[in-house]
C-alpha positions as CSV (number, residue, x, y, z in Angstrom):
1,X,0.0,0.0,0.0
2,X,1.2,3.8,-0.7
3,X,3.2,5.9,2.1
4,X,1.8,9.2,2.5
5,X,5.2,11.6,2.6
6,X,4.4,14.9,4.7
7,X,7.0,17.6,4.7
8,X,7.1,19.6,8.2
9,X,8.4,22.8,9.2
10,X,8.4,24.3,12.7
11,X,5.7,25.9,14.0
12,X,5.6,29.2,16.6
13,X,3.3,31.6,18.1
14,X,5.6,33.9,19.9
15,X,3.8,36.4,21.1
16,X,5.8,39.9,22.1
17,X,5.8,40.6,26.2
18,X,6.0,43.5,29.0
19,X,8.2,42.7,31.7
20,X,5.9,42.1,34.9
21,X,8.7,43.8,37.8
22,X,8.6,42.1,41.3
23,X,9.2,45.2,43.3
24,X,7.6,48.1,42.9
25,X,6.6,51.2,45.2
26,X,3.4,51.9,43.5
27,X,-0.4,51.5,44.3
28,X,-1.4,48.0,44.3
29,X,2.4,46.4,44.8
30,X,0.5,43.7,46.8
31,X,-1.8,42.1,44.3
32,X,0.7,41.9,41.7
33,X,3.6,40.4,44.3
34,X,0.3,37.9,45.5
35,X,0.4,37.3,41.5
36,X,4.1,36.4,41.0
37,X,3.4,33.8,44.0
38,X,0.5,32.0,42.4
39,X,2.4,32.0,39.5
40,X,5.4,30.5,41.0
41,X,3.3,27.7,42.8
42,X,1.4,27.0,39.2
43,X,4.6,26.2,37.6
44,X,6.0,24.6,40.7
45,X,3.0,22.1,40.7
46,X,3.4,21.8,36.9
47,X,6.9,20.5,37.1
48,X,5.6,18.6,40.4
49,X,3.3,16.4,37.9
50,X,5.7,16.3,34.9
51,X,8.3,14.4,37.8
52,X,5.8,12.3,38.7
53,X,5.0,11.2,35.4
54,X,8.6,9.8,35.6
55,X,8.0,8.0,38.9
56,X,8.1,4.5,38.2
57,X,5.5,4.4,41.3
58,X,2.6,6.3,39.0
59,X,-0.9,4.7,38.5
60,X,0.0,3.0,34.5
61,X,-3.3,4.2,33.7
62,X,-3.8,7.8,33.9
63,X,-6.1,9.4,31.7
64,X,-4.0,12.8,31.3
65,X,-0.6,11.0,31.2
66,X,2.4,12.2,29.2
67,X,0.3,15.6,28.8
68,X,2.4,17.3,31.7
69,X,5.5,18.4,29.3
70,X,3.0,19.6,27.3
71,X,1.0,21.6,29.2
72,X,3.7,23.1,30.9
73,X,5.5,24.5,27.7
74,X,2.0,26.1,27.1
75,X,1.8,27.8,30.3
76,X,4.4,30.1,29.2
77,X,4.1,30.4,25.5
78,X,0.8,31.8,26.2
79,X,2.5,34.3,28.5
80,X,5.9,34.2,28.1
81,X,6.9,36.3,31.2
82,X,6.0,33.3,33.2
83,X,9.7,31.7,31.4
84,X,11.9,33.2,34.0
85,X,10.3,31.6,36.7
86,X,9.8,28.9,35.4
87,X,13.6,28.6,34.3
88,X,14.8,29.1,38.0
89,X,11.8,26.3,39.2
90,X,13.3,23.7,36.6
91,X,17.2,24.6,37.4
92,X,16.3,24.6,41.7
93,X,15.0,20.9,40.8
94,X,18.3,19.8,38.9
95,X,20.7,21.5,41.4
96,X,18.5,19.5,44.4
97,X,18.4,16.0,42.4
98,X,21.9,16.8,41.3
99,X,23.4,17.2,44.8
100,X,22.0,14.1,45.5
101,X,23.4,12.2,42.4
102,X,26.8,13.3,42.6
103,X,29.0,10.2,43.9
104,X,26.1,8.6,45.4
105,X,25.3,5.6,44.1
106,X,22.2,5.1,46.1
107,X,20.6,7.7,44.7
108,X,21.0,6.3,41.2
109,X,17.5,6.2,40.8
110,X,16.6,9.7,40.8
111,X,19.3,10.3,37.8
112,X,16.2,9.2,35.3
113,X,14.7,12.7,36.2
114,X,17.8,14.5,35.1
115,X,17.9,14.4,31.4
116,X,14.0,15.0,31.1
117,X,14.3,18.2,33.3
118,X,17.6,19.2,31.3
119,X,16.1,19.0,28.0
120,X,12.4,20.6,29.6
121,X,15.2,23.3,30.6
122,X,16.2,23.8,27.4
123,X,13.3,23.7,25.3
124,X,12.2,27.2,27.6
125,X,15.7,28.6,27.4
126,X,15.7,28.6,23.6
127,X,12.5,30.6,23.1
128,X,12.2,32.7,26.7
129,X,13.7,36.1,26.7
130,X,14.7,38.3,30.0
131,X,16.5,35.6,30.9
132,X,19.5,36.6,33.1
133,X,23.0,36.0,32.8
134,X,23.1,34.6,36.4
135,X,20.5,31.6,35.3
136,X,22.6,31.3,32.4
137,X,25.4,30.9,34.7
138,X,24.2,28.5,36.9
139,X,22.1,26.4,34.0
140,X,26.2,26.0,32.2
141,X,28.1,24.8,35.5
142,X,25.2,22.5,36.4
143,X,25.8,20.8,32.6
144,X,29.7,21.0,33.0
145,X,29.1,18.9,36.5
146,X,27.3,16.4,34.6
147,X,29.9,15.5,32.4
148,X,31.5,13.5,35.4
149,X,28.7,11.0,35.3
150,X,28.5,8.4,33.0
151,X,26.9,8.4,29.4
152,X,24.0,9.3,28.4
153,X,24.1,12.1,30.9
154,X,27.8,13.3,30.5
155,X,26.7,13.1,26.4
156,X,23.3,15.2,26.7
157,X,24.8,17.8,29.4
158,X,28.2,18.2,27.2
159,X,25.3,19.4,23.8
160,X,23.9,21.4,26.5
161,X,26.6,23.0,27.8
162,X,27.8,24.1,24.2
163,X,24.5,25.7,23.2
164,X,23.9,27.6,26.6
165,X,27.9,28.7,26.3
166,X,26.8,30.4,22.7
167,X,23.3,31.6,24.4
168,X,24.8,33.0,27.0
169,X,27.1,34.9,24.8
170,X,25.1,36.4,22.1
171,X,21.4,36.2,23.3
172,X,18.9,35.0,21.2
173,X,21.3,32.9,18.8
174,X,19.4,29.7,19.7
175,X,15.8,30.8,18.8
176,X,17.0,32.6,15.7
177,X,19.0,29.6,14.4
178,X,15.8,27.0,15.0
179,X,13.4,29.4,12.9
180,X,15.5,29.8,10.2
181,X,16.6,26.4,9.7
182,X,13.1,25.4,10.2
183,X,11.0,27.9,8.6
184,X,13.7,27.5,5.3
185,X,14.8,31.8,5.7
186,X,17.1,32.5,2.7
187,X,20.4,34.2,4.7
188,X,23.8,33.6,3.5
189,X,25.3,33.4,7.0
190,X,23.0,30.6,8.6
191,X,22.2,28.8,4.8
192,X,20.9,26.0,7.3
193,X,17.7,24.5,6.2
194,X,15.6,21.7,7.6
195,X,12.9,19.3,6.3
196,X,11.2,16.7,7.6
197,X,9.6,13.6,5.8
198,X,6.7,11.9,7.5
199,X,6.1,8.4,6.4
200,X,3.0,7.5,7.8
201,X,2.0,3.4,7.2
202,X,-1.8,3.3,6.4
203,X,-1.8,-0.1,8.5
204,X,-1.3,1.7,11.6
205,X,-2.2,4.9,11.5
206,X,-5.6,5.7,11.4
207,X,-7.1,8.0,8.8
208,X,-8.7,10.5,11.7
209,X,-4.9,11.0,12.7
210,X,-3.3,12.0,9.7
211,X,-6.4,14.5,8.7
212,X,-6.2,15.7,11.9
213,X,-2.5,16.6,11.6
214,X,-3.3,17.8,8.1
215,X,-5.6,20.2,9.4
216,X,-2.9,21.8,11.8
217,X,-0.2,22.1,9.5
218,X,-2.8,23.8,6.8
219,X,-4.0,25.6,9.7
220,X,-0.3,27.0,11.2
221,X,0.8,27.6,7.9
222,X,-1.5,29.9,7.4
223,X,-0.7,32.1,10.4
224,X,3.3,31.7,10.1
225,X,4.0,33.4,6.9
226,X,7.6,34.4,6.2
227,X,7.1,38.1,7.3
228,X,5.5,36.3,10.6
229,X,9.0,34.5,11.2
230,X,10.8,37.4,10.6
231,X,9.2,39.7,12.5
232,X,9.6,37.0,15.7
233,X,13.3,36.6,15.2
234,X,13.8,40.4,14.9
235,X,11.5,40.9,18.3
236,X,13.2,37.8,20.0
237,X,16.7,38.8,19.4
238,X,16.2,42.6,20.7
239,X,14.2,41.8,23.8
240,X,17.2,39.0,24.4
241,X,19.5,41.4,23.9
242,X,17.9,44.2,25.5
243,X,15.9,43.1,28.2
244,X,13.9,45.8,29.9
245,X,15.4,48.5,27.9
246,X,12.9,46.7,24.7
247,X,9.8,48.3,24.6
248,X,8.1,45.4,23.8
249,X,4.6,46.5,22.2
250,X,6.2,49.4,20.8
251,X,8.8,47.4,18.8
252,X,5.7,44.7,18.4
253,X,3.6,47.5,16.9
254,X,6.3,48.7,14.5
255,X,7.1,45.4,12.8
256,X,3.7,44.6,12.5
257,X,3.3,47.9,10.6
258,X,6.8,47.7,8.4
259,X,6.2,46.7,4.8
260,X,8.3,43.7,3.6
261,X,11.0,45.0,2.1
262,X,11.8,46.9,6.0
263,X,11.3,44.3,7.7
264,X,13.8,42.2,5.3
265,X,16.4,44.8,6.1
266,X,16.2,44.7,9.6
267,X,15.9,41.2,9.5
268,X,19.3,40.1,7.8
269,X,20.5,43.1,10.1
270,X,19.8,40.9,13.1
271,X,21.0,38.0,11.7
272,X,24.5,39.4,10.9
273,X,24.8,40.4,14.2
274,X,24.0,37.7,16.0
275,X,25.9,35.1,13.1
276,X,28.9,37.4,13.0
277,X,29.4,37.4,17.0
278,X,28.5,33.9,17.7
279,X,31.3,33.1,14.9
280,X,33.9,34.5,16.9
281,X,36.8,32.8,19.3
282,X,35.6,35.3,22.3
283,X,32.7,37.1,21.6
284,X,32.3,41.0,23.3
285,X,28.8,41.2,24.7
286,X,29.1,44.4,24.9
287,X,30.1,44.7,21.4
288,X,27.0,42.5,20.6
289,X,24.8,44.9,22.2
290,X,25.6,47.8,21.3
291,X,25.0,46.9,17.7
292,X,21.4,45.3,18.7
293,X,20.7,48.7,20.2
294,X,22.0,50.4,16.7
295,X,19.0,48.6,15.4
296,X,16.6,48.9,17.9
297,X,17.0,53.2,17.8
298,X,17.0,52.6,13.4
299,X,13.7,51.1,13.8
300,X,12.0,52.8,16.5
301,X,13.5,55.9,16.5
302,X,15.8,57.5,18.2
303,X,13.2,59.5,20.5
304,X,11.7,56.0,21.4
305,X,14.6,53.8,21.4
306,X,15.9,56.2,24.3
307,X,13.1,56.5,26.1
308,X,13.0,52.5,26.2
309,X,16.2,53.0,27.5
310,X,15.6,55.2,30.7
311,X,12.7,53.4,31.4
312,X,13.8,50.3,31.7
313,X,17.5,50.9,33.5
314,X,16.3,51.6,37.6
315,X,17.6,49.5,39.9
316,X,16.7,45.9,41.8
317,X,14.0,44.8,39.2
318,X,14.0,41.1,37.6
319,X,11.8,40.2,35.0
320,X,8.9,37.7,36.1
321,X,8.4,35.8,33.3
322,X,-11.4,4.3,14.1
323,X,-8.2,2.6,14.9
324,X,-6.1,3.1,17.4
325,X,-2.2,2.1,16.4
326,X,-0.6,-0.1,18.5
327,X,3.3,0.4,19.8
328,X,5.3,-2.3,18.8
329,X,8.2,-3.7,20.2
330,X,10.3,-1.5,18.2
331,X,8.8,1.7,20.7
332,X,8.4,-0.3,24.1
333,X,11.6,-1.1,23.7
334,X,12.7,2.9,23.2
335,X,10.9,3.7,25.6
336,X,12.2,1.1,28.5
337,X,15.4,2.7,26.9
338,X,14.6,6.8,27.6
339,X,11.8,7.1,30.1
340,X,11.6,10.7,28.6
341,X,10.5,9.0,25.2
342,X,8.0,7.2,27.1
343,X,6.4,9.9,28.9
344,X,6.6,12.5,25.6
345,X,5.8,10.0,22.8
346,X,4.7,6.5,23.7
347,X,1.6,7.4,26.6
348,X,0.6,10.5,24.2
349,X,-1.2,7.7,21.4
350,X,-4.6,7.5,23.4
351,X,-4.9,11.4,23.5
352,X,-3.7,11.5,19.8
353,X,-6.0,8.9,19.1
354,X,-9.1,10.7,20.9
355,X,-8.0,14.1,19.7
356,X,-8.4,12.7,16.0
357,X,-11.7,11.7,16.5
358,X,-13.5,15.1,17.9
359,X,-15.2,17.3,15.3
360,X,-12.8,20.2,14.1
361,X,-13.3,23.2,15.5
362,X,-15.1,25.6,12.6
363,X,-14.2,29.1,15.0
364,X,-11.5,30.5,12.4
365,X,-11.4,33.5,14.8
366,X,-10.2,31.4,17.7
367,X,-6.3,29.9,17.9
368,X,-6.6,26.2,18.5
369,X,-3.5,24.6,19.8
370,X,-1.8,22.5,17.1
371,X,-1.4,19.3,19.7
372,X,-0.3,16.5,16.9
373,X,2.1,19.2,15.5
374,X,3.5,20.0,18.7
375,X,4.7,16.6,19.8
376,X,5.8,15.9,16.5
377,X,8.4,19.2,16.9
378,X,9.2,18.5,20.6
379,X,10.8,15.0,19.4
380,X,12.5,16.2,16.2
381,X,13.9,19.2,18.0
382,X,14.7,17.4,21.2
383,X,15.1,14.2,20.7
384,X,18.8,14.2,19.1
385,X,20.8,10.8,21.1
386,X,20.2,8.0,18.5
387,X,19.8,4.3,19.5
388,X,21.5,2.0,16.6
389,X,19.2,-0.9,15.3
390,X,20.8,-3.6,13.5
391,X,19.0,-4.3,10.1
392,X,19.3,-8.0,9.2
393,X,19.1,-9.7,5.6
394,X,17.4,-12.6,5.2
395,X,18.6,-14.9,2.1
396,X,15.6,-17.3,1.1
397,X,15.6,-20.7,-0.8
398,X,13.1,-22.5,-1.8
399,X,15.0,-24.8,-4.1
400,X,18.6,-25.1,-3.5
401,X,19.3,-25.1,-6.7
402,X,17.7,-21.8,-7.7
403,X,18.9,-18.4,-6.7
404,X,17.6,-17.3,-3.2
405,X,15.3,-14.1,-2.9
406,X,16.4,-11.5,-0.7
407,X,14.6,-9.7,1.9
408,X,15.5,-7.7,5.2
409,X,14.1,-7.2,8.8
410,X,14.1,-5.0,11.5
411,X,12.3,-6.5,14.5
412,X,11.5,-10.0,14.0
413,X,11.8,-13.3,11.9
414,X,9.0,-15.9,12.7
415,X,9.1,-19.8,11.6
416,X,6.3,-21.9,11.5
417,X,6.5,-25.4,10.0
418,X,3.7,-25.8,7.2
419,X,1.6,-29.3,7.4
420,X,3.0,-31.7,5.4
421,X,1.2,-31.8,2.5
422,X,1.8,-35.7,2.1
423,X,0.0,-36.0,4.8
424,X,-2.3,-34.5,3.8
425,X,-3.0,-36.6,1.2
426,X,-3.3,-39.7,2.8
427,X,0.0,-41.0,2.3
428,X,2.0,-42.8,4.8
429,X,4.6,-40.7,6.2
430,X,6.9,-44.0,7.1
431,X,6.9,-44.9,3.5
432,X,7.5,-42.1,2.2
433,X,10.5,-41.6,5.0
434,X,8.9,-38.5,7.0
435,X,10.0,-38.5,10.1
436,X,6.6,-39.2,12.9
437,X,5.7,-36.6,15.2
438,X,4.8,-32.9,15.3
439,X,7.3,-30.3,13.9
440,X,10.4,-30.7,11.3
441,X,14.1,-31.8,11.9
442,X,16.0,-29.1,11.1
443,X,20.0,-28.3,10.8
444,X,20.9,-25.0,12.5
445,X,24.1,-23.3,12.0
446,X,25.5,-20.1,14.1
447,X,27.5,-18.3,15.8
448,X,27.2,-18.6,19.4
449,X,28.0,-15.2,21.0
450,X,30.1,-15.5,24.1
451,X,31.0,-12.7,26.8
452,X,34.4,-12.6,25.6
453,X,33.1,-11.5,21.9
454,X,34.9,-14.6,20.5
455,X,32.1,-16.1,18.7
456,X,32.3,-20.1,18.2
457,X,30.5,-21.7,15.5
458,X,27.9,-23.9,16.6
459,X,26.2,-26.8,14.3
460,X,23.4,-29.1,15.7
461,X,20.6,-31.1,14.2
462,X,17.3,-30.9,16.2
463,X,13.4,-31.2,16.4
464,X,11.4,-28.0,16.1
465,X,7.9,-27.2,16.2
466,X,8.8,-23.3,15.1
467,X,11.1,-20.4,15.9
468,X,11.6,-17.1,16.6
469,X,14.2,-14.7,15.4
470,X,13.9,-11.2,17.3
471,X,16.3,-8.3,16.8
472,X,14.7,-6.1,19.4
473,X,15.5,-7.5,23.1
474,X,12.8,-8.5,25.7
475,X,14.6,-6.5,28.0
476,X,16.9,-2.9,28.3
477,X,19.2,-4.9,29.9
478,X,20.2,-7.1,26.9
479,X,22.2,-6.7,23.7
480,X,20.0,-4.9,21.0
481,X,22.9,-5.6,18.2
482,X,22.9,-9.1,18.0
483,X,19.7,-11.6,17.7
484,X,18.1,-13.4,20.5
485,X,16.9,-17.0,18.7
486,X,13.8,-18.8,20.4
487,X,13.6,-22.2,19.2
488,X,10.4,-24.7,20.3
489,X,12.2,-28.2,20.4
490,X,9.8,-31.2,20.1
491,X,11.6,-33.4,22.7
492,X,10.3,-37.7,22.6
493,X,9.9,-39.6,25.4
494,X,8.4,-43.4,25.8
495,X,6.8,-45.3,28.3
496,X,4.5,-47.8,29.2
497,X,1.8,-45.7,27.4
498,X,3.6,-45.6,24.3
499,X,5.7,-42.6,22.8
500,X,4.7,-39.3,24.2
501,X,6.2,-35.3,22.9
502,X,6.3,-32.4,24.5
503,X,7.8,-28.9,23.8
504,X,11.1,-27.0,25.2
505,X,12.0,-23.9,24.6
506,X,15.7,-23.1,23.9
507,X,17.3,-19.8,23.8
508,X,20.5,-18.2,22.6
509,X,22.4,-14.9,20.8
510,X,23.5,-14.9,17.5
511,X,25.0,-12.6,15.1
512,X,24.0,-15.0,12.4
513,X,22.3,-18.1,11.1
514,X,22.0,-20.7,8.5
515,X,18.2,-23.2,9.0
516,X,17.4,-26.2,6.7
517,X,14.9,-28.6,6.8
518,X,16.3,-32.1,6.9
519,X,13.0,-34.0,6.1
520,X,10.3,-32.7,3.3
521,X,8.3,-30.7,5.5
522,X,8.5,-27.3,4.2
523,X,8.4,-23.9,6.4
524,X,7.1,-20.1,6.5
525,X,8.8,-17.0,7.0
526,X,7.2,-13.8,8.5
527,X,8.8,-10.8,8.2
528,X,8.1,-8.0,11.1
529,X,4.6,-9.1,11.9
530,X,4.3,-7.9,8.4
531,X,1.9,-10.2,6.9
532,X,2.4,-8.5,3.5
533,X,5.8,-10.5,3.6
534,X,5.4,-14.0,4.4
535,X,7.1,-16.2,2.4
536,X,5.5,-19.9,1.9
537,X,7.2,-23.5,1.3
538,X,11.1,-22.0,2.4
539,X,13.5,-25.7,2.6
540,X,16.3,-23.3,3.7
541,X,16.9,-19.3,4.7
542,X,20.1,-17.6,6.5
543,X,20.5,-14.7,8.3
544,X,23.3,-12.2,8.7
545,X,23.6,-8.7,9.1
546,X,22.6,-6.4,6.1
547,X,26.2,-5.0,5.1
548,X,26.5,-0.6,4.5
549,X,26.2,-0.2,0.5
550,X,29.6,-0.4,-1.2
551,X,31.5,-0.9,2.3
552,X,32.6,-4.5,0.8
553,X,34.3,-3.1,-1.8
554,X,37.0,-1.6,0.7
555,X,40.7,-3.3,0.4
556,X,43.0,-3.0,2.8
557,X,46.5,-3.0,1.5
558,X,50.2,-4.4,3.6
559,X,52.8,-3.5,2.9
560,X,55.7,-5.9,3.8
561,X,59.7,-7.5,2.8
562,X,59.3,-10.9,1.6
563,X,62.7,-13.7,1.9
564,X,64.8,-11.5,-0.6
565,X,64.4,-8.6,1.2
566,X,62.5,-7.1,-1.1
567,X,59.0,-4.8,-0.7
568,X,55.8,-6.8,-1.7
569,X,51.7,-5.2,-1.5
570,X,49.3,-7.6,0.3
571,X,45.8,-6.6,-0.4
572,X,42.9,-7.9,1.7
573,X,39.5,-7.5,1.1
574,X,38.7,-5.6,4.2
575,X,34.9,-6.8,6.0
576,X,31.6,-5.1,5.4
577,X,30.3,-2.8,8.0
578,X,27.0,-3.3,9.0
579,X,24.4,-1.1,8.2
580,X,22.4,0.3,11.3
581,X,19.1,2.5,11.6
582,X,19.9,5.0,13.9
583,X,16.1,6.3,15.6
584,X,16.6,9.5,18.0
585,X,15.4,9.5,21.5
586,X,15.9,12.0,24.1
587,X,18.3,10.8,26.0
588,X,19.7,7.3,24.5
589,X,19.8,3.8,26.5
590,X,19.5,5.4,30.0
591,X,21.0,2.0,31.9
């Protein structure tokens, strides 16, 4: 059946913001310090159920689960002055469950929170402005702490650490760089451009899903035009820059008013700022702003621009900011791998599902939250630690002296042995020298993998009533490159009663394997729980990992003195690497 192909770009609704100040000497000071502290406990309690999300003590069945990421990221991209606060609520909980994790081996178990809250961290960092320099601060030598710890989190913190180190130098270089790229804005100093290919596989996704995320892209598209992106990485990189010295609804009032070809101008402006200082060795803040503040008094004014300036500059002020799809082994096992891919993609199909099905909503006035869309760019964004799946190929013969066909797998190979069709006939299977009893003797040939990664070939003749080839571990705690073999052995007894069979399951690790059936019963392949690749009446198949394109054409090449002393080439033909699938997750295998 066709793929449908869907190429996504990112999605924003940044909204321009006023500073809210936490102390002031005016009339009704109280209300709006009693408002900073409801906001403070909102987000505190936010985070509070995002954490326990993680806890491996939750109910399994909660009917808002894996929606606390979400709705907290919502919380302050509908008012973005809650990001501040929410930045020192997220960095207070790392700091605590860092102290605890540092050298501690029996607090090992909270570590699973870490990465999560990092990459929550992050994800509010890159959009917030009026962020200070002190968070910044704090946010870098938490990350450079990590990298004593072993991987994943030494390997997330260490990507961290080198985007906040750029952020912290030349605000607003992390926001402008994701639009860009994602948005596809022609500059010549960030020529960075993204795309995204959704393959979406009729047989398990439902139809009600992908119109529903139809409707959202057609629907953000429509809203984020290019002058809309430009006009948010102009507004984003002066209030970064800036801080309270931006006039935020003036400057928001004056893009919104500037004809194209203005805003273009202002808009490579920023860009070569922000690209030219984040290129150098040691970038001058000071440097940095003073040229954002050349722009912001060219496109407000210089009347404006300085009374931004005055106003914003008195001291002790902070800114206060039908079918439902089924898994699959392939995502259990990612996400028994990153409990973050767990809570932010795997417990979020039941609320996909049931979003799909409710009526759209025909208010064009109204802004509807693009949910699909949104965890869709939360992954690609954040989820950059792959996981490497071997691909296996699969040779197949069903004479042995015709040419096999060739097929591959990601997941799983399944035997079954097929009824003997002489028996089906009536024949008897002693005459006709097929062995009694359920199942087919086979001859299995592999390589047994040992702990010391010396493999020993391994050759043995045995009963089987079928067999199970699966690439994708039962547990986290097993080896995902190499294949775990299942095979039923039909195992004869006799006794007074007569001759009796019963089954035995035998398991071991291979990296590959060679099957043939030794009598005429003949066997059937399944591919993947794909049942649009089964392949009938097999008499032998092996299995061995799919090699990279053109690797096998490498030679190595000696060089070396032979008896006369004199220099001869030895050239070897140098082993095929295998090919992988890499699949991002958040974090990696978190052991």
């Amino acid at each position: 059946m066709p793929y449908t192909a869907l190429i996504l770009t990112g999605i924003y609704d940044r909204r321009c913001w006023r500073t809210v100040e936490t102390t002031c000497m005016q009339p009704g000071c109280q209300t709006q310090i009693q408002l900073h502290g409801y906001v403070e406990l909102d987000l505190q309690r936010s985070v509070q159920a995002v954490l326990r999300e993680l806890s491996a003590h939750a109910p399994a069945l909660q009917s808002n689960q894996g929606m606390g990421r979400w709705s907290l990221h919502k919380k302050v991209e509908r008012d973005p002055a809650k990001s501040p606060a929410l930045v020192r609520i997220l960095l207070r909980e790392l700091e605590k469950v860092g102290s605890l994790s540092f050298g501690q081996a029996e607090s090992e178990d909270l570590r699973h929170v870490i990465i999560p809250l990092l990459h929550t961290l992050m994800y509010v960092l890159t959009k917030a402005t009026g962020i200070t320099e002190e968070l910044y601060q704090r946010t870098y030598t938490f990350c450079t702490r990590l990298l004593t710890l072993p991987t994943p989190y030494c390997t997330v913190a260490l990507d961290c650490a080198i985007r906040l180190k750029t952020e912290t130098a030349v605000p607003g270089t992390l926001y402008q760089r994701t639009v860009i790229a994602e948005q596809s804005l022609v500059n010549e100093l960030y020529p960075y451009q993204e795309r995204v290919f959704l393959f979406v596989d009729p047989e398990l996704v439902s139809a009600s899903v992908c119109s529903a995320l139809l409707l959202e892209i057609e629907a953000a598209q429509e809203q984020q035009t290019p002058e809309a992106c430009m006009r948010h990485v102009v507004s984003h990189a002066l209030q970064a820059a800036l801080g309270e010295a931006c006039q935020a609804g003036v400057l928001h009032r004056k893009l919104q008013a500037s004809p194209r070809c203005t805003l273009e101008r202002y808009f490579h402006a920023v860009v070569a700022a922000v690209e030219q200082m984040a290129s150098e060795a040691n970038p001058s803040r000071a440097g940095y702003l003073e040229r954002l503040e050349e722009i912001y008094s060219s496109l407000l004014g210089p009347a404006a621009a300085a009374g931004g300036r005055c106003g914003g500059k008195s001291g002790g002020r902070e800114s206060v900011t039908s079918r439902h799809p089924e898994l699959g082994e392939l995502a259990t096992f990612l996400g028994r791998a990153d409990p973050w891919y767990e809570s932010t993609v795997n417990t979020l199909c039941p609320a996909i599902h049931k979003l799909a099905q409710m009526p759209p909503c025909l208010d064009t006035s109204r802004a509807v939250d693009p949910f699909i869309l949104d965890v869709i760019t939360y992954y690609i964004r954040m989820g950059t630690q792959p996981i490497y799946f071997q691909i296996y190929t699969v040779k197949i013969f069903n004479d042995l002296s015709q040419n096999p066909t060739e097929d591959i797998f990601l997941s799983e190979l399944k035997v079954k042995i097929q009824e003997s069709k002489l028996l089906k006939d009536g024949f008897s299977s002693k005459r006709r020298g097929v062995a009694e009893g359920p199942g087919a003797e086979l001859s299995l040939c592999y390589q047994k993998g040992l702990l010391s990664h010396r493999p020993r070939e391994v050759t043995i003749s045995l009963r089987a009533a079928g067999l199970v080839l699966k690439a994708i571990p039962a547990s986290d705690t097993e080896d995902h490159t190499c294949l775990n073999v299942s095979v039923t052995e039909v195992v004869k007894s006799s006794n007074l009663a007569g001759r009796s069979f019963s089954m035995v399951t035998n398991t071991f690790r291979t990296a590959n394997i060679q099957i043939q059936s030794q009598d005429q019963r003949l066997l059937t392949l399944s591919l993947d729980k794909d049942s649009r690749r089964t392949f009938r009446d097999v008499v032998r198949f092996e299995v061995f990992p799919c090699p990279e394109p053109c690797s096998g054409s490498q030679k190595s090449k000696t060089l070396w003195l032979n008896s006369q002393g004199q220099k001869e080439v030895e050239t070897a033909k140098v082993k095929p690497r295998p090919l992988q699938m890499p699949i991002n997750t958040f974090s990696g295998i978190v052991q």
